[in-house]
py3Dmol code that shows the C-alpha trace and the ligand (Angstrom):
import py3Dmol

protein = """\
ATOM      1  CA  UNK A   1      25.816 -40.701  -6.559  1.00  0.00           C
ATOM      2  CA  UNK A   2      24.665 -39.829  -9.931  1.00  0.00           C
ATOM      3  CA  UNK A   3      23.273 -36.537 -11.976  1.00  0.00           C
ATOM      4  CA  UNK A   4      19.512 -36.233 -11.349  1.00  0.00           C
ATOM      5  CA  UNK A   5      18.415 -35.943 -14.874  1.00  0.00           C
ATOM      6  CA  UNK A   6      16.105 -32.371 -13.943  1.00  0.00           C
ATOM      7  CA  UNK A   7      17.722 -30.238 -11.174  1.00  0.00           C
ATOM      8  CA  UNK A   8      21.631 -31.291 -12.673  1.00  0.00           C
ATOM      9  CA  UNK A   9      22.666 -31.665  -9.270  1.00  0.00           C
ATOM     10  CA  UNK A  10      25.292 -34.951  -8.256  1.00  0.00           C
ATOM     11  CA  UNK A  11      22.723 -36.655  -5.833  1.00  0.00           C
ATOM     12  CA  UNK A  12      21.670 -39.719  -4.533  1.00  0.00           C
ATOM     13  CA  UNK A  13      18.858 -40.711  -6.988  1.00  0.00           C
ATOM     14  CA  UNK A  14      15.422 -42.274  -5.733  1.00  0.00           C
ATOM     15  CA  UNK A  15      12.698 -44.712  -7.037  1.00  0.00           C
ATOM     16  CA  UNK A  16      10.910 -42.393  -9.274  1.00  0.00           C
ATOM     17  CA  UNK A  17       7.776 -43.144 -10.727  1.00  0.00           C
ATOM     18  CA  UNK A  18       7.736 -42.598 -14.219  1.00  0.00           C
ATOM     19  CA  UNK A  19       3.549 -42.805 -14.612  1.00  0.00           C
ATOM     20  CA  UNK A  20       2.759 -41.219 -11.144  1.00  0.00           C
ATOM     21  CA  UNK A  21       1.580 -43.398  -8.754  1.00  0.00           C
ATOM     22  CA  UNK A  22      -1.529 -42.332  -8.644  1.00  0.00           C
ATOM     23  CA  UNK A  23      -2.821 -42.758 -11.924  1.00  0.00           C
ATOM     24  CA  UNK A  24      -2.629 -46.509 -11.146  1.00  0.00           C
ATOM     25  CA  UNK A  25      -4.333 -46.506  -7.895  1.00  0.00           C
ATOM     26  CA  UNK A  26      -7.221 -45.614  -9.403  1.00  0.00           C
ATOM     27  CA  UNK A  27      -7.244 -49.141 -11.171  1.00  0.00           C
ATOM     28  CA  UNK A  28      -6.171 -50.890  -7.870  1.00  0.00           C
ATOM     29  CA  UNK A  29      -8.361 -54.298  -7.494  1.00  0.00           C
ATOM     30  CA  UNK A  30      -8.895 -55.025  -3.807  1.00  0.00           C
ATOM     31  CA  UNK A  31      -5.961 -57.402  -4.207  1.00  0.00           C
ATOM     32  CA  UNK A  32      -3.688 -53.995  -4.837  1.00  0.00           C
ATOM     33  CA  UNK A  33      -3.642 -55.591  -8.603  1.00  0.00           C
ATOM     34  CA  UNK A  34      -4.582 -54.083 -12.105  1.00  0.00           C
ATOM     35  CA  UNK A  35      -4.207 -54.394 -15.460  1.00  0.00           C
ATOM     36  CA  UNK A  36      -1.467 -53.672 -17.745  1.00  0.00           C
ATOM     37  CA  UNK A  37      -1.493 -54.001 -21.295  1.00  0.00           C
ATOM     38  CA  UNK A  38       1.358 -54.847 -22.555  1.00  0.00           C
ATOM     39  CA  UNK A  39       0.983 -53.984 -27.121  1.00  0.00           C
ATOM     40  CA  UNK A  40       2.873 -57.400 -27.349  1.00  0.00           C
ATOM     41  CA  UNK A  41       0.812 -59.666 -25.458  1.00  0.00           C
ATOM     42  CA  UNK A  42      -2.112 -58.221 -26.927  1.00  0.00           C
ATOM     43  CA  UNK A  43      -0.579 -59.387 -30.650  1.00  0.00           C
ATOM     44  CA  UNK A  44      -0.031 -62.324 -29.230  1.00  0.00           C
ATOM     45  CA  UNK A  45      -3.359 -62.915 -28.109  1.00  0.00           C
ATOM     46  CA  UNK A  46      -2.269 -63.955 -25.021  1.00  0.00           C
ATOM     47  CA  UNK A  47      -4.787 -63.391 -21.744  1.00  0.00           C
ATOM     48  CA  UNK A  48      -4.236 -60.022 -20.056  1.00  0.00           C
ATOM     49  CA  UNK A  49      -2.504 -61.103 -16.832  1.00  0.00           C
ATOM     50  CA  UNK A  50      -2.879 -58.966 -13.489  1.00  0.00           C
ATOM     51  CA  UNK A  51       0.055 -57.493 -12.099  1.00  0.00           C
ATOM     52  CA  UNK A  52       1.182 -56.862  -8.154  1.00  0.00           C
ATOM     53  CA  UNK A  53       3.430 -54.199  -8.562  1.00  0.00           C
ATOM     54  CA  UNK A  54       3.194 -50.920  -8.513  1.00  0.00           C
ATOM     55  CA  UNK A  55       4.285 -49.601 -11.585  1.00  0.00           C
ATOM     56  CA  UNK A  56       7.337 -48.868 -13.724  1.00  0.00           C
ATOM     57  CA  UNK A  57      10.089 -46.454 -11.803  1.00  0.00           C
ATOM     58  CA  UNK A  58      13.360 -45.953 -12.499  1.00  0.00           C
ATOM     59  CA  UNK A  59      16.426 -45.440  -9.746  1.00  0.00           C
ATOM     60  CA  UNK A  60      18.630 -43.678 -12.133  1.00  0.00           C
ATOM     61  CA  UNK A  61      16.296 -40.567 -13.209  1.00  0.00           C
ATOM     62  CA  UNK A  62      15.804 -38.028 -10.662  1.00  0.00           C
ATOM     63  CA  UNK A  63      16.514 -36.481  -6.676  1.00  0.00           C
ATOM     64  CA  UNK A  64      13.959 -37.536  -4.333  1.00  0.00           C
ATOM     65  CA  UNK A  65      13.472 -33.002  -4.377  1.00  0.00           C
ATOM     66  CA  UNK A  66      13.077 -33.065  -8.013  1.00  0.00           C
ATOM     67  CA  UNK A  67      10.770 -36.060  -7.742  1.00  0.00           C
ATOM     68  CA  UNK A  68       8.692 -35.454  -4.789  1.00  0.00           C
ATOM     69  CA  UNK A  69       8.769 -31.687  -4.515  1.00  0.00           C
ATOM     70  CA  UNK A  70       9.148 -29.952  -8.000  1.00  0.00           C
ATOM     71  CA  UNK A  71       6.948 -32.901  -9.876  1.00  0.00           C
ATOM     72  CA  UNK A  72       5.552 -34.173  -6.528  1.00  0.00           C
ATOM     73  CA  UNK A  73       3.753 -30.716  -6.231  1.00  0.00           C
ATOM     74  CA  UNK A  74       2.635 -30.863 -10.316  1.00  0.00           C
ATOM     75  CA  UNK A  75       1.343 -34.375  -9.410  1.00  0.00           C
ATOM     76  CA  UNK A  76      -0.738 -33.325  -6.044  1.00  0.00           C
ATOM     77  CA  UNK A  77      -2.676 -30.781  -8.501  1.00  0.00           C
ATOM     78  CA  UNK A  78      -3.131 -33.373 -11.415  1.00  0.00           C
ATOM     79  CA  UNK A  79      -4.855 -35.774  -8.807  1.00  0.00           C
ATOM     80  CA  UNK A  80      -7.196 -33.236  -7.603  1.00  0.00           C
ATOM     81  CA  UNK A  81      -8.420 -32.634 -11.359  1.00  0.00           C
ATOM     82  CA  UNK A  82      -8.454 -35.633 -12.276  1.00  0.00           C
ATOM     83  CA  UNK A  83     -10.081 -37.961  -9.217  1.00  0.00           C
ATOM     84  CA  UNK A  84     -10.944 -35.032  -7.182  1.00  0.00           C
ATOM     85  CA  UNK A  85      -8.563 -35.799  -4.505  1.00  0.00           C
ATOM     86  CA  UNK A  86      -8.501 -33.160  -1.799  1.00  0.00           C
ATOM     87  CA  UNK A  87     -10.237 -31.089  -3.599  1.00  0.00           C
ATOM     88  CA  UNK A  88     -11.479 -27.665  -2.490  1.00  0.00           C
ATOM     89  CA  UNK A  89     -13.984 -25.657  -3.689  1.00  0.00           C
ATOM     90  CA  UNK A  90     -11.911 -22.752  -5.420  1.00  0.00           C
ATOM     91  CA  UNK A  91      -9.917 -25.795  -7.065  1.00  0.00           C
ATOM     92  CA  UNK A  92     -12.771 -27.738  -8.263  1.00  0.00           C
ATOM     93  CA  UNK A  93     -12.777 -27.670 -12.163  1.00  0.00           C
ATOM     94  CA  UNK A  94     -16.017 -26.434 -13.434  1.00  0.00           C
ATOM     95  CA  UNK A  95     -17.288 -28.972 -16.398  1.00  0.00           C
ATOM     96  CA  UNK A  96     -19.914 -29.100 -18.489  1.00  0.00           C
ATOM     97  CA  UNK A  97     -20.961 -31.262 -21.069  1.00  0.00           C
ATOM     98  CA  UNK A  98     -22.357 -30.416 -24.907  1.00  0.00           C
ATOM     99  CA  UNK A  99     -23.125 -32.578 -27.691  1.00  0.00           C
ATOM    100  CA  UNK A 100     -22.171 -31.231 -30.752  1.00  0.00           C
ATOM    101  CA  UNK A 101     -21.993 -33.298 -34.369  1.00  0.00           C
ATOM    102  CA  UNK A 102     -22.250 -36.723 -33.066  1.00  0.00           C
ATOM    103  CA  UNK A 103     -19.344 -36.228 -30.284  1.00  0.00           C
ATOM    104  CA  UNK A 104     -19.963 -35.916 -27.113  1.00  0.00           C
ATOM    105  CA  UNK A 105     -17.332 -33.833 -24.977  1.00  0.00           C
ATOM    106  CA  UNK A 106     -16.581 -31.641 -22.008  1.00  0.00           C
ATOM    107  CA  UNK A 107     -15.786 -28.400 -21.372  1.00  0.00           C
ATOM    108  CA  UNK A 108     -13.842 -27.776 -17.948  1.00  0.00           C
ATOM    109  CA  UNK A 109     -13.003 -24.375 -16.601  1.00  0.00           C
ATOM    110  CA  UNK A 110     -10.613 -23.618 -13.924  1.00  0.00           C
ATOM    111  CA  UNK A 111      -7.956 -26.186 -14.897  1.00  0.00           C
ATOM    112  CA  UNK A 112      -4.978 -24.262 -13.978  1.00  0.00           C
ATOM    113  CA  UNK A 113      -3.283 -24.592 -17.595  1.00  0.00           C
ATOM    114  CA  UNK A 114       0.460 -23.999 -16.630  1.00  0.00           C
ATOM    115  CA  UNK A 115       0.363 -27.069 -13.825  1.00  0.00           C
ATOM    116  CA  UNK A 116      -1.816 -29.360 -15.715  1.00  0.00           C
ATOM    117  CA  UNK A 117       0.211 -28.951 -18.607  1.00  0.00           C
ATOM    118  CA  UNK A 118       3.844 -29.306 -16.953  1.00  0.00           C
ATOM    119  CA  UNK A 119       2.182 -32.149 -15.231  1.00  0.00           C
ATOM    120  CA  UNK A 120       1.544 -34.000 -18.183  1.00  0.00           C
ATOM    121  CA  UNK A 121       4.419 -32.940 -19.875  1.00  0.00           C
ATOM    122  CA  UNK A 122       6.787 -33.869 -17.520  1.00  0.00           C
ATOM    123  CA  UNK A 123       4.918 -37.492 -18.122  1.00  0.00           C
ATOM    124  CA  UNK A 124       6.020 -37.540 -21.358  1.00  0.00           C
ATOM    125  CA  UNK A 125       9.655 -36.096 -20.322  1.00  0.00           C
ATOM    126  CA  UNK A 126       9.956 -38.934 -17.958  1.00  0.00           C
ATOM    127  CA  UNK A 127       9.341 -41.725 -20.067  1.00  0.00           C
ATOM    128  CA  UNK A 128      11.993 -40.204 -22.731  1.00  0.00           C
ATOM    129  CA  UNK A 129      14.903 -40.170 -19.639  1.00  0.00           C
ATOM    130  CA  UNK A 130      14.337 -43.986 -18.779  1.00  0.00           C
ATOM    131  CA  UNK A 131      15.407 -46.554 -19.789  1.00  0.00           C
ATOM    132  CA  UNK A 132      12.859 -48.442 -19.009  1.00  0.00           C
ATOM    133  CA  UNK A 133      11.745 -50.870 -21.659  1.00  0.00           C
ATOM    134  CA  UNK A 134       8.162 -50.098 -21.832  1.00  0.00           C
ATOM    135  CA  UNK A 135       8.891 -46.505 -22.864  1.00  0.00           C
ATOM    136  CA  UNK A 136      11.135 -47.361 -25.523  1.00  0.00           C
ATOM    137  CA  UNK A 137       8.761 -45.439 -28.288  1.00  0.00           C
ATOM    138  CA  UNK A 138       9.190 -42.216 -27.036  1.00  0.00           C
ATOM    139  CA  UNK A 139      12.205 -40.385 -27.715  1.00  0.00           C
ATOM    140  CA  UNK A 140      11.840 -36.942 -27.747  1.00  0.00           C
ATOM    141  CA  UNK A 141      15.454 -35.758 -29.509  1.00  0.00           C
ATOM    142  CA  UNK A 142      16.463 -32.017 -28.992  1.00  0.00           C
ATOM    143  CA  UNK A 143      12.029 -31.312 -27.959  1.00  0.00           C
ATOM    144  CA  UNK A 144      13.611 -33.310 -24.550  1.00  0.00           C
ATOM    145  CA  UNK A 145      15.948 -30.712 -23.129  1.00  0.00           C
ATOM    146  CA  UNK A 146      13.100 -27.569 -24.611  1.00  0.00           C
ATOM    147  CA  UNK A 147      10.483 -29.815 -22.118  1.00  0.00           C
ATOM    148  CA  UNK A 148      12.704 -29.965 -19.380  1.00  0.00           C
ATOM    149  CA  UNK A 149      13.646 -26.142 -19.200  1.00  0.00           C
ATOM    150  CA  UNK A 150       9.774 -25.605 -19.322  1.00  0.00           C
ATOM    151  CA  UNK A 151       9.617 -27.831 -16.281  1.00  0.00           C
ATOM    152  CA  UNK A 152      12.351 -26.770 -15.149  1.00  0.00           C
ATOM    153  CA  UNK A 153      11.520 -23.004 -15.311  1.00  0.00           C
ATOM    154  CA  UNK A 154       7.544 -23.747 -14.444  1.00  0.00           C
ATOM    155  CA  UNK A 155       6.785 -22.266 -17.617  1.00  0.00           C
ATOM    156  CA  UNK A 156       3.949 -23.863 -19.610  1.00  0.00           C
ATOM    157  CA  UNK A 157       4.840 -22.248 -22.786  1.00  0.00           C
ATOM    158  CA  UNK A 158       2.279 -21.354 -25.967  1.00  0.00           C
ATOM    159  CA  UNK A 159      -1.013 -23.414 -26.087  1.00  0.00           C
ATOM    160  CA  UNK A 160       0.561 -24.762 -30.024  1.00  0.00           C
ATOM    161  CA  UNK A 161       3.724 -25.361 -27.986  1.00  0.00           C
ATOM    162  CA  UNK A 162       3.484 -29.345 -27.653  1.00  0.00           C
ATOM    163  CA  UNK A 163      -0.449 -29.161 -27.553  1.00  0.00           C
ATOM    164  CA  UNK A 164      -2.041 -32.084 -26.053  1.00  0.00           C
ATOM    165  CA  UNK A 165      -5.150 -33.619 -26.202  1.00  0.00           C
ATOM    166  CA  UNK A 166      -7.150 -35.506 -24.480  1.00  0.00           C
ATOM    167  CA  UNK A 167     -10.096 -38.239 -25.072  1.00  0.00           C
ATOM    168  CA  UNK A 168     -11.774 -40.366 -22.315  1.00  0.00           C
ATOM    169  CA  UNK A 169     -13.870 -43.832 -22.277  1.00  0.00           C
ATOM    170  CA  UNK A 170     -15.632 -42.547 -18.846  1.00  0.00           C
ATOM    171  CA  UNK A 171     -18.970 -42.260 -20.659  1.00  0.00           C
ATOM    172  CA  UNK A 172     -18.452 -45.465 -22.434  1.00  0.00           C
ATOM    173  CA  UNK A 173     -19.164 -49.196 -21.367  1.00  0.00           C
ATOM    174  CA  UNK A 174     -15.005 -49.116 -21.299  1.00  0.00           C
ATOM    175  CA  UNK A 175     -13.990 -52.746 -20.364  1.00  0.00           C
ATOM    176  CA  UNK A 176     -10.278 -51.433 -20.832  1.00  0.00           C
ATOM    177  CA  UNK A 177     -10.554 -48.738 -17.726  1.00  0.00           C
ATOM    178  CA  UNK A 178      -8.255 -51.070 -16.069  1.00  0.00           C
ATOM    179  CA  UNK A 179      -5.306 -50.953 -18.393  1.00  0.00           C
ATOM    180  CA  UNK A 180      -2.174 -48.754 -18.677  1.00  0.00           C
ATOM    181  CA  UNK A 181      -0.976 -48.525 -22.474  1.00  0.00           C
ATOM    182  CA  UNK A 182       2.687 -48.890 -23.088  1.00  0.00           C
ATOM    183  CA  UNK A 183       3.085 -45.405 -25.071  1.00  0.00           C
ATOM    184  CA  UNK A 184       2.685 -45.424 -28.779  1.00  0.00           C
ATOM    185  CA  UNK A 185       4.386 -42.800 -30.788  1.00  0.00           C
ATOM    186  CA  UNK A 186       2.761 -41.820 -33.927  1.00  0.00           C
ATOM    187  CA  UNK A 187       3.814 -40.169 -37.382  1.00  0.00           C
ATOM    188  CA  UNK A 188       1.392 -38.598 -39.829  1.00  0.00           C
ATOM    189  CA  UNK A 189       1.824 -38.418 -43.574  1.00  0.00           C
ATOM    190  CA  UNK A 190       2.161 -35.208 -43.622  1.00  0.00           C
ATOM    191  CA  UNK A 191       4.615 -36.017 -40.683  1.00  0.00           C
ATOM    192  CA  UNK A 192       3.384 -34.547 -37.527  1.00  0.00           C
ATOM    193  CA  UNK A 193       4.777 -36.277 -34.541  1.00  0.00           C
ATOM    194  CA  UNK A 194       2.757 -37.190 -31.806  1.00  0.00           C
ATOM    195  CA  UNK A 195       2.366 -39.673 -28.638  1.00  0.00           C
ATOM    196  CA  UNK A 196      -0.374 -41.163 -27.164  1.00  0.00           C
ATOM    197  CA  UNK A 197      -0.838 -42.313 -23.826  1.00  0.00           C
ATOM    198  CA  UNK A 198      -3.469 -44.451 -22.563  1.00  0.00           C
ATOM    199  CA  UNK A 199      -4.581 -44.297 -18.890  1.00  0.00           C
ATOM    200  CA  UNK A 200      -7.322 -45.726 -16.974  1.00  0.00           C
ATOM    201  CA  UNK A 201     -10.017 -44.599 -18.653  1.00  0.00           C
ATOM    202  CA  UNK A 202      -7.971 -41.410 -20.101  1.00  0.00           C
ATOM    203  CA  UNK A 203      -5.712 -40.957 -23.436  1.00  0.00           C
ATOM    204  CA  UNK A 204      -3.221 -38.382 -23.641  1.00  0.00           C
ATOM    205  CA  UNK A 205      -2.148 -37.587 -27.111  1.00  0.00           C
ATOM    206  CA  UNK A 206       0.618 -35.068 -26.783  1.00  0.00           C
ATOM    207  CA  UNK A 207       2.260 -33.659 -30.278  1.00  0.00           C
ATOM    208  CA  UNK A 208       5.927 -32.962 -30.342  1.00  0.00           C
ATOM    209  CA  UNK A 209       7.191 -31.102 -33.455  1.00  0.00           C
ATOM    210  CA  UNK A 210       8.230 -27.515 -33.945  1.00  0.00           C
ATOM    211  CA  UNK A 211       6.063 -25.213 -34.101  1.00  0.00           C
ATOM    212  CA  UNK A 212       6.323 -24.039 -37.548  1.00  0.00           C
ATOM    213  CA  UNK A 213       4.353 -27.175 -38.116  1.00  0.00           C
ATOM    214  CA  UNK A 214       0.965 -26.792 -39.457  1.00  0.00           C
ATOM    215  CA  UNK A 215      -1.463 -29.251 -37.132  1.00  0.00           C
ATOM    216  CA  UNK A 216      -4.464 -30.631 -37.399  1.00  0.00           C
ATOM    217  CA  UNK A 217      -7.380 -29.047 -37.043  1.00  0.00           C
ATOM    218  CA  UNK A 218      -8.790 -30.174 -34.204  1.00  0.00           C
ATOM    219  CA  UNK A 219      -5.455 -29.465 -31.847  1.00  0.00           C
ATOM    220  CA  UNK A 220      -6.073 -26.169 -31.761  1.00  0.00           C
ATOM    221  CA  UNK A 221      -9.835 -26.540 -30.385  1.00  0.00           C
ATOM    222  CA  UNK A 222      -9.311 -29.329 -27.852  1.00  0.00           C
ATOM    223  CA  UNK A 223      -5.713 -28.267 -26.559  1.00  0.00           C
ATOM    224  CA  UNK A 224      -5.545 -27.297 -22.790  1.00  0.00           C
ATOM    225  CA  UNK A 225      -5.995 -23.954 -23.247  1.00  0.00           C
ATOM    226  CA  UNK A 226      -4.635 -20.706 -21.153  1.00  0.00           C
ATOM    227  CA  UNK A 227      -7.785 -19.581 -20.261  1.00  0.00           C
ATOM    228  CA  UNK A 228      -7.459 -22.286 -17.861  1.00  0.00           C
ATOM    229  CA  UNK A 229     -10.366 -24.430 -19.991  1.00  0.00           C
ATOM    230  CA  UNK A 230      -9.539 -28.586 -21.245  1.00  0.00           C
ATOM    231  CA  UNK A 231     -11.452 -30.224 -22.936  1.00  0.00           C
ATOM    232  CA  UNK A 232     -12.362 -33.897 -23.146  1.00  0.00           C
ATOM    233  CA  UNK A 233     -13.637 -35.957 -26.394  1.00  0.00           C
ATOM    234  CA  UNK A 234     -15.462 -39.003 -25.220  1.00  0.00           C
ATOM    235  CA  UNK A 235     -15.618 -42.026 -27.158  1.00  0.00           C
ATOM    236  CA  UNK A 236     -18.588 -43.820 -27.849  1.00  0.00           C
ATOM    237  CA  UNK A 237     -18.290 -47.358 -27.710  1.00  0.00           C
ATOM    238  CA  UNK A 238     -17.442 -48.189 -30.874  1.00  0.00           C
ATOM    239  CA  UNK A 239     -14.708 -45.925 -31.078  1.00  0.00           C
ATOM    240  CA  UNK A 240     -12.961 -47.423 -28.143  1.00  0.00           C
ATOM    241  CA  UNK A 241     -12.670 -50.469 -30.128  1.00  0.00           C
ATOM    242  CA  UNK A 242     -10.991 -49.077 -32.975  1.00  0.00           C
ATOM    243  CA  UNK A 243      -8.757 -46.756 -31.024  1.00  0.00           C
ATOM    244  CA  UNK A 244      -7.158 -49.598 -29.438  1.00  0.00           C
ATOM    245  CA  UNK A 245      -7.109 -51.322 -32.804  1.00  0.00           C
ATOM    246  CA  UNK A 246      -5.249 -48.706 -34.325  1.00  0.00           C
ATOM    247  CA  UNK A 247      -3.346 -48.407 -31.069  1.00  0.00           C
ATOM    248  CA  UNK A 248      -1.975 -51.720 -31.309  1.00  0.00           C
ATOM    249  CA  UNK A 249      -1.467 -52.230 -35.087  1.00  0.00           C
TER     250      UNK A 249
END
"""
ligand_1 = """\
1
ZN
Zn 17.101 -33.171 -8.908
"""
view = py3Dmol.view(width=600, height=400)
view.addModel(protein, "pdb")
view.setStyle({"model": 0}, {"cartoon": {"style": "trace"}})
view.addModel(ligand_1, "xyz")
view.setStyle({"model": 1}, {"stick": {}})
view.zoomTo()
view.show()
């Protein structure tokens, strides 16, 4: 019996996930492989080696009501968005696509902003509570307990309140699509905090800091937005490249 790390509670703790399961099973092989990349063997230049497994969980982290019923519900909407999974009609996000200044990008209504968002937050929350090696780069200091009260209390929060972004490779001749990127936190010079993961063909960039900071730009266009609208940056081929350059440098 130990303290699920969400609900409080002295429990008996379950496998939880800490990348849902189902953001790998899109990159399931017929062999029930895929990819992972680890940042290390990539520096090494060693071959990218398939893996039978089914992801990183972590016994010690959470209730199987926290993890299959609070997130679990978080996680049934996310998979709808994202792969269409079960979708119906009144659920389906409504995208569109524009060109504007070189970029090419999306603009998807009916994303419902406070479950999307708590979904990938609690992504990012998750990796900070394991110990799990691969997530060693994220520590979220006092932002970890403000994260889990917004889980916690289903509450979404501001759209500047730990913005995230996101940027996709589907349009692109991706030969990465199959990889899950250990998380990479980031620091700017003028010292904005932010993580980035990379999944499937997806990158999360999430940006942790408070919000007296003054962000980029850009955040405040492309952050999931309450009107229920997300947008997606896709990057042209040659930008893939150099994002995973500057990913693993
Ligand atoms: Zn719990």
């Amino acid at each position: 019996m130990k303290n699920c790390k969400l609900c409080g509670l002295e429990k008996e703790l379950i496998k939880a996930h800490i990348i849902p399961e189902f953001m790998y099973q899109n990159l399931y092989n017929e062999d029930h492989r895929f990819y992972e990349f680890s940042v290390q063997d990539i520096l090494d230049g060693k071959k990218l080696k398939p893996f039978v497994q089914i992801g990183e969980f972590d016994k010690n982290i959470l209730c199987s009501v926290c993890d299959n019923e609070r997130l679990g519900s978080l996680e049934k909407y996310a998979q709808k968005v994202l792969f269409g999974k079960n979708l119906n009609p009144n659920e389906a996000p409504d995208c569109q696509n524009y060109e504007l200044e070189g970029f090419e990008f999306s603009e998807c209504k009916n994303v419902d902003y406070k479950k999307f968002k708590l979904f990938l937050l609690s992504i990012l929350w998750r990796s900070h509570i394991t110990v799990r090696e691969k997530f060693d780069s994220v520590d979220l200091g006092p932002h970890a307990d403000k994260i889990k009260e917004m889980i916690w209390n289903n509450n979404a929060g501001e759209e500047l309140e730990y913005p995230i972004t996101t940027t996709s490779f589907i349009r692109a001749d991706y030969h990465y699509k199959d990889l899950i990127l250990e998380p990479r936190r980031m620091r700017s010079k003028e010292g904005i905090n932010s993580y980035i993961f990379s999944i499937g063909s997806f990158q999360f960039h999430f940006y942790v800091n408070s919000t007296n900071h003054r962000l980029p730009e850009f955040v405040y266009e492309m952050t999931l937005k309450k009107d229920n609208t997300m947008r997606i940056i896709h990057l042209k081929n040659a930008m893939e490249t150099a994002l995973i350059k500057k990913l693993v440098e």
